[in-house]
C-alpha positions in Angstrom: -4.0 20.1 3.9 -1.7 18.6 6.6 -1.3 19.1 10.0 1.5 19.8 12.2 1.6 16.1 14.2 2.5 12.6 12.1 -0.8 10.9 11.7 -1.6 7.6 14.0 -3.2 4.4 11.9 -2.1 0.9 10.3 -0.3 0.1 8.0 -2.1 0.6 4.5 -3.1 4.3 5.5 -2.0 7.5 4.8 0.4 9.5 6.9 0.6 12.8 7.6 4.2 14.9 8.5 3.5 18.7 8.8 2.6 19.6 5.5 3.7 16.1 3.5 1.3 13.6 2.6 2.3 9.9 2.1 -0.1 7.4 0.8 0.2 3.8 0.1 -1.0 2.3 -3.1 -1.8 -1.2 -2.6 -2.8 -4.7 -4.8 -4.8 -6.8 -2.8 -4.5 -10.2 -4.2 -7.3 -13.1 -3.1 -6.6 -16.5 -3.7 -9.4 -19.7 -2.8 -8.3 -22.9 -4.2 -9.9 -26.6 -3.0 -7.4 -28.4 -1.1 -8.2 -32.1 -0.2 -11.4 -32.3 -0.2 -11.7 -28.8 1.8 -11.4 -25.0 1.0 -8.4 -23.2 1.3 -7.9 -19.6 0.8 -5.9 -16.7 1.9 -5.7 -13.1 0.9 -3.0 -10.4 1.4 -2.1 -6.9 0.1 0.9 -6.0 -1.7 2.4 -2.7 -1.4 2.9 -1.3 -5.2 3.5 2.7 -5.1 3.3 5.3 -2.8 2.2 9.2 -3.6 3.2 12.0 -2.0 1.7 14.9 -1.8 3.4 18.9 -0.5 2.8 21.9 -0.9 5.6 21.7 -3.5 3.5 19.2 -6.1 2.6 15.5 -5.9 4.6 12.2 -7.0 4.0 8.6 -7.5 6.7 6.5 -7.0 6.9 3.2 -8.0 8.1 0.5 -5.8 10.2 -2.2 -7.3 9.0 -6.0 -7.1 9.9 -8.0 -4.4 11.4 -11.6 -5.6 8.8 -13.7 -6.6 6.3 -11.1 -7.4 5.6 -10.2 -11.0 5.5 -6.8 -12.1 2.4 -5.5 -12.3 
């Protein structure tokens, strides 16, 4: 499953600690929208959950909305 090392990457990917698993569960949201006579648009990704996975089982676990984000 895992290995022994914490994973390297970004943010967005899945990490690795000895034998847990972490993985983010993201919403990417898009939005374009014409803006004075010109295109305007801009695109991000929201975190929503994160599994975990051992040798014990795996979990979900929900995060809670930041302020200003709407439950999804």
């Amino acid at each position: 499953m895992a290995g022994t090392e914490m994973s390297e990457g970004r943010p967005g990917q899945t990490r690795v600690v000895g034998d847990v698993e972490i993985e983010p569960i993201e919403r990417i949201v898009v939005r374009v929208e014409q803006v004075l006579g010109g295109i305007a648009g801009v695109a991000l990704k929201e975190p929503i959950a994160i599994v975990i996975r051992s040798p014990a089982g795996t979990w979900r676990v929900d995060l809670p909305p930041e302020s200003g984000r709407e439950a999804g």
